[in-house]
C-alpha positions in Angstrom: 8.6 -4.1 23.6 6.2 -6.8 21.2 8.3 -8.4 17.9 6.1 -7.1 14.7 6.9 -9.1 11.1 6.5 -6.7 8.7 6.1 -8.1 5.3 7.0 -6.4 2.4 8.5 -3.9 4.6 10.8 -2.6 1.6 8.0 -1.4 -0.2 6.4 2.2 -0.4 3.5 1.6 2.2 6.0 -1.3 3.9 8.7 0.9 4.1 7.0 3.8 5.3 5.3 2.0 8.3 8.9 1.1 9.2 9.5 4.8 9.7 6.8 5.2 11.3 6.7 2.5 13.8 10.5 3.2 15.0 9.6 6.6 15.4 6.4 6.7 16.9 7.1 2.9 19.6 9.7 0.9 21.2 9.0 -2.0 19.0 11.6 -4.4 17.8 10.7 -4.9 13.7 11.5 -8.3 11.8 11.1 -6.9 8.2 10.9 -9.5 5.7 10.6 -8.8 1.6 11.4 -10.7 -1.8 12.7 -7.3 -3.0 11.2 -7.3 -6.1 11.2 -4.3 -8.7 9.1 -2.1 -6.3 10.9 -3.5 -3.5 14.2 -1.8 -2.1 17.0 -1.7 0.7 16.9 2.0 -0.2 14.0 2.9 1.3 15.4 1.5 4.4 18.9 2.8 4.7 18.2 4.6 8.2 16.1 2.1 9.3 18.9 -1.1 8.8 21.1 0.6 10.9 18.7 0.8 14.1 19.4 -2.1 16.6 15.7 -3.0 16.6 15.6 -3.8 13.0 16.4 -7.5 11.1 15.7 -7.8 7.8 15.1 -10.8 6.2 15.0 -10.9 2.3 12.5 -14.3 1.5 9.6 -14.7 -0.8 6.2 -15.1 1.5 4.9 -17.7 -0.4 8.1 -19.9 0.5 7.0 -22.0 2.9 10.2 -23.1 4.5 11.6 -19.3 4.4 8.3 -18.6 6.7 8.7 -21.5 8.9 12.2 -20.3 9.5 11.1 -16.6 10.1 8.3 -17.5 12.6 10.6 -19.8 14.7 13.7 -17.7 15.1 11.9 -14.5 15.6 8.4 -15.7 17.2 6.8 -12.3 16.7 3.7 -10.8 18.4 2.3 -9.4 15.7 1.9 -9.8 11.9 1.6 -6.7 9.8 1.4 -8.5 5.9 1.7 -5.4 3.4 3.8 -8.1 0.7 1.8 -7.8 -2.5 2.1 -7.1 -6.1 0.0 -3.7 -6.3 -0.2 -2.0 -9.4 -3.1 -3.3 -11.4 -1.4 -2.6 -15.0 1.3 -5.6 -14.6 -1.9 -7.4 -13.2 -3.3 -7.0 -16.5 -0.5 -7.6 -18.1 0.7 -10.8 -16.1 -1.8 -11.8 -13.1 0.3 -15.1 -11.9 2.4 -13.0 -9.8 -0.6 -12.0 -8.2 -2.2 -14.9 -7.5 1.5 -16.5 -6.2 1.9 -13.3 -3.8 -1.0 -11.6 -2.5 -3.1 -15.2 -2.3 -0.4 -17.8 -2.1 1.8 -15.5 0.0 -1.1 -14.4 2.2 -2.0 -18.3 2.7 0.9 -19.9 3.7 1.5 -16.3 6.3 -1.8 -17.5 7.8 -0.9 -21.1 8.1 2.8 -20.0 9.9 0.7 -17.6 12.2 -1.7 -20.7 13.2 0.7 -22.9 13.7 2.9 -21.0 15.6 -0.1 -20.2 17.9 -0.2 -23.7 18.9 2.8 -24.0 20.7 2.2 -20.4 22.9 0.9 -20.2 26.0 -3.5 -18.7 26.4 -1.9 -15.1 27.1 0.7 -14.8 23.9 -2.3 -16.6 22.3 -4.6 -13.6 23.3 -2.3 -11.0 22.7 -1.0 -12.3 19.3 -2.5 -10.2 16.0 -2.4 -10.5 12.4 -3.5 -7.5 10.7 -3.7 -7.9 7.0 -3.6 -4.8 5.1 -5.8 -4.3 2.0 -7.4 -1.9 -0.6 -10.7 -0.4 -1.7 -10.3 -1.8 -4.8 -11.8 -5.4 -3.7 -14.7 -3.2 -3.5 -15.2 -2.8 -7.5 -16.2 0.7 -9.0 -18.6 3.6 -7.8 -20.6 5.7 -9.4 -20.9 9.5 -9.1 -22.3 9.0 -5.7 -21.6 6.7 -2.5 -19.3 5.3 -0.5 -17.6 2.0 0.2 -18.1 0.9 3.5 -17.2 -1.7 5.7 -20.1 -4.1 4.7 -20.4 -3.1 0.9 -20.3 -6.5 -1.3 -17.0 -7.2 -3.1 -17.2 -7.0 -6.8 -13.3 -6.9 -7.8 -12.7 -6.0 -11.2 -8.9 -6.5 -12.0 -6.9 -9.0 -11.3 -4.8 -7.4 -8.8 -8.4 -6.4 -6.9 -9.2 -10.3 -7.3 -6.6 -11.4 -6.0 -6.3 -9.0 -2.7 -9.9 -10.0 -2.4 -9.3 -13.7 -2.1 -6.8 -12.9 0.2 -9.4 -10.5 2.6 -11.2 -14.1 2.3 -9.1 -16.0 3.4 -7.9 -14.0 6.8 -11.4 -13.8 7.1 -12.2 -17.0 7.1 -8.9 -18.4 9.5 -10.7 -16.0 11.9 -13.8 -18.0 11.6 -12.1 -21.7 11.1 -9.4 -21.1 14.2 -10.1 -18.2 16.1 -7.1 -16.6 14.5 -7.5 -13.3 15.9 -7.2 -11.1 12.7 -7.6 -7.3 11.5 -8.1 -6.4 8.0 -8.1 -2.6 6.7 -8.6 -1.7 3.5 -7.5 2.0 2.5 -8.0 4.2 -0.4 -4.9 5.8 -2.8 -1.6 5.9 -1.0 0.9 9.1 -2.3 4.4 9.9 0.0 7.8 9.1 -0.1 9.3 6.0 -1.5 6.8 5.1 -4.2 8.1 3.6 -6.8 7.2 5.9 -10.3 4.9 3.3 -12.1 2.2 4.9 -9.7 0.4 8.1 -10.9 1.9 11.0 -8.7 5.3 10.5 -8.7 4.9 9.2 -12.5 3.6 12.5 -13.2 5.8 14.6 -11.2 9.2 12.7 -12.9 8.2 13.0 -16.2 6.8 16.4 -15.7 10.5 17.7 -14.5 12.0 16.1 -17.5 9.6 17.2 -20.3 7.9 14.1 -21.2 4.5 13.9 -21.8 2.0 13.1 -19.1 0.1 9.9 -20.3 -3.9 10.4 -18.8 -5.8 7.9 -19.4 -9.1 7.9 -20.9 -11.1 11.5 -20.1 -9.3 11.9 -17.0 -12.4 11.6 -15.0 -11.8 8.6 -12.8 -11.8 9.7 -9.2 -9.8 8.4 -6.6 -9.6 9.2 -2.7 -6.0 10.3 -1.5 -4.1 9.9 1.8 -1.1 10.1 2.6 0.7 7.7 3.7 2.0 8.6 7.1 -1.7 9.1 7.9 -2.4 5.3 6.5 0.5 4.2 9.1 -0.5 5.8 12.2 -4.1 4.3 11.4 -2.4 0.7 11.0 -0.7 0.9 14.4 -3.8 2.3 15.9 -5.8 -0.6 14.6 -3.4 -2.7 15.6 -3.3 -2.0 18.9 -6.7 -1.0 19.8 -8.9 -2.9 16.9 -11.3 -5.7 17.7 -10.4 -9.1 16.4 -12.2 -10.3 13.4 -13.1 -6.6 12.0 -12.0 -5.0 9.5 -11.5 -1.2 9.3 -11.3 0.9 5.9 -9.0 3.7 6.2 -9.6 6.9 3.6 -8.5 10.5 3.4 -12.0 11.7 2.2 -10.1 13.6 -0.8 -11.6 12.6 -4.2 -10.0 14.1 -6.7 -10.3 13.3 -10.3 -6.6 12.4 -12.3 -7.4 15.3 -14.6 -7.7 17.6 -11.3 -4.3 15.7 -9.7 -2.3 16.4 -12.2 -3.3 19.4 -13.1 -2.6 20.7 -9.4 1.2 18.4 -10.0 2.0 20.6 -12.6 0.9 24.0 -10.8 3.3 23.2 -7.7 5.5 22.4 -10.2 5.5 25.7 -12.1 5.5 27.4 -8.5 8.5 25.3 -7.1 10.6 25.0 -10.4 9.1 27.4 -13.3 9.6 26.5 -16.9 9.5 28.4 -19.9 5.5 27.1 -20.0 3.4 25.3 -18.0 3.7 21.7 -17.8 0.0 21.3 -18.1 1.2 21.6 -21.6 2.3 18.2 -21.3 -0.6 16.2 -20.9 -1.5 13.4 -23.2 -5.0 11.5 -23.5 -4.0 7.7 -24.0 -6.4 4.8 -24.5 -8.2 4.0 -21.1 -6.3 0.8 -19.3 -9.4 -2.3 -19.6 -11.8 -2.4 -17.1 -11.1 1.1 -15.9 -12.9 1.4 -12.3 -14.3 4.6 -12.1 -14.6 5.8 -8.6 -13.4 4.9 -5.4 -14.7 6.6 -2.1 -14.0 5.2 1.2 -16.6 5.7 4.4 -13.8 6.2 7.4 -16.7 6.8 10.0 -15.8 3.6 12.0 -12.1 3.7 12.3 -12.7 7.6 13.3 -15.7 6.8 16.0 -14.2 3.7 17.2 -10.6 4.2 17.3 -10.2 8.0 17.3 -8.0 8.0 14.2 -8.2 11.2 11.5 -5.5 12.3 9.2 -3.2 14.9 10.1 -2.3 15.9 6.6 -4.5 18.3 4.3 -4.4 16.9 0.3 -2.8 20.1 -0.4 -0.2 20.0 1.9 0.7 16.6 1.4 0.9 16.9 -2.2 3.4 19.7 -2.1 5.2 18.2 0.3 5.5 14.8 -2.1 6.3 16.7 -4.8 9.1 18.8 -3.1 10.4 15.5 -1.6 11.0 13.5 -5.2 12.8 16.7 -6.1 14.8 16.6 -3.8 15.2 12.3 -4.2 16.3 12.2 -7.8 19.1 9.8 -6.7 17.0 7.6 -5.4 14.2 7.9 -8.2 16.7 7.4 -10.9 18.4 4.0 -8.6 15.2 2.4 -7.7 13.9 2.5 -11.7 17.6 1.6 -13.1 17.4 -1.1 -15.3 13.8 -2.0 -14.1 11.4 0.8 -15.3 11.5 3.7 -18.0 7.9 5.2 -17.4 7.1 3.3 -20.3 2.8 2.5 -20.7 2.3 -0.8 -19.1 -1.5 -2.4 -18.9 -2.6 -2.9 -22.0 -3.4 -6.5 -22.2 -1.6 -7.4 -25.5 
């Protein structure tokens, strides 16, 4: 049984490999989040009340909170998913960004080195911190290619910049101290527990209330879906059977252009709940959010030929399934945006 710090284990991805690792191992979990807006103790009502789970609520970036967590708990492993994600508040208001996902990700690396120092060659060897990223450090594709584990950053938001500097710098404590490190970097997440600032379960909310479906641009920016359990079973797989210093990118091979996704939201809509017309009717062209990336495509080949991982759900099944689960949610959709969050446009760098 290893002790595994989860950071910004309250969050949709965070929460949901929480799930998935009590489920799936006998791990004991030390879950720490800031519990900001996209943050909550209700994705983790059935996880709190498991034996193997303490929750800690502290800011990664506080460097006393961290020293405190790594010498009370002295986990095996460091799974950091704390981040500010969605790139509209980045454009909005980076400094969060830079305070969380660089600062944050800095002084994590700094507990994890120093508390190596003090363990014996064998918890030295053993001891992993995976830092978990996105394709968008990559920048933008075009209408063909992948990204792939070698292609060149080019990060064009500030959200991307900042998860960028932060793929530096476990990178580098790799290089500098032999910190034995993971990085993956994944494509679109969509499942359970994502808070509705994010495109499918914005769509799929204001969709069942009759409000209009904001797309920006033509709709033709393509991004590759997976689901999220599928992301988690990859992050445990690279966490136990990834080589040190690598880094893995993890991608459902599902492009889909936003036109197409929500399109196919409204038609399982109309199937699962029909309404006097189609909520395709409800779509609404808005100004594109600045410095739109176009494309993002992730090349999975070595996580699949090295490690053996492949996704278990199909886009289409998966997306029904989301769908039918915020349906059947509305409590928590309307308790986790309460106060915090109308589904008002955010991004647009006034």
């Amino acid at each position: 049984m290893a002790t595994l710090l989860v950071t910004g284990g309250a969050g949709f991805i965070g929460s949901n490999l929480v799930h998935h690792t009590l489920a799936h191992t006998g791990d004991r979990l030390v879950v720490v989040d800031k519990l900001t807006y996209a943050g909550s103790l209700l994705n983790l009502e059935g996880p709190l009340k498991d034996p193997r789970v303490t929750f800690v609520r502290a800011d990664i970036a506080d460097r006393v909170a961290m020293t405190r967590v790594f010498e009370e708990t002295r986990p095996d492993a460091v799974l950091n998913l704390a981040a500010e994600t969605h790139v509209d508040r980045s454009i909005d208001s980076p400094h969060a960004f830079i305070d969380t996902n660089i600062v944050g990700t800095f002084v994590l690396l700094e507990m994890a080195r120093r508390s190596l120092a003090g363990r014996d060659a064998a918890a030295r060897e053993a001891f992993r911190f995976l830092h978990v990223s996105t394709d968008e450090v990559y920048g933008t594709l075009g209408s063909s290619g992948l990204f792939s584990e070698e292609t060149p950053y080019a990060p064009n938001s500030p959200y991307a910049a900042s998860k960028a500097s932060a793929d530096h710098l476990v990178r580098a404590y790799s290089h500098t101290y032999g910190l034995p490190v993971l990085i993956t970097n994944c494509s679109n997440n969509y499942g359970p527990f994502q808070f509705p600032e994010k495109l499918i379960p914005l769509m799929i909310l204001n969709a069942v209330d009759g409000r209009p479906l904001p797309i920006y641009g033509d709709g033709g920016n393509v991004r590759d879906w997976l689901h999220v359990d599928d992301h988690c079973a990859g992050l445990l797989l690279v966490l136990r059977k990834g080589r040190p210093g690598e880094k893995y990118n993890i991608g459902g091979g599902n492009e889909r252009t936003n036109l197409e996704l929500v399109d196919r939201v409204c038609d399982i809509l109309d199937a699962v709940t029909p309404a006097a017309s189609s909520r395709r009717a409800l779509k609404t062209f808005v100004p594109d959010r600045p410095g739109h990336d176009r494309r993002y495509a992730i090349d999975a080949t070595k996580i699949r030929r090295e490690l053996g991982w492949a996704p278990r759900h199909t886009f289409e099944d998966g997306l029904e399934t989301t769908v039918r689960w915020y349906l059947d949610h509305r409590p928590w959709c309307d308790a986790v945006q309460a106060g915090r969050y109308d589904r008002q446009r955010l991004g647009l760098g006034g």
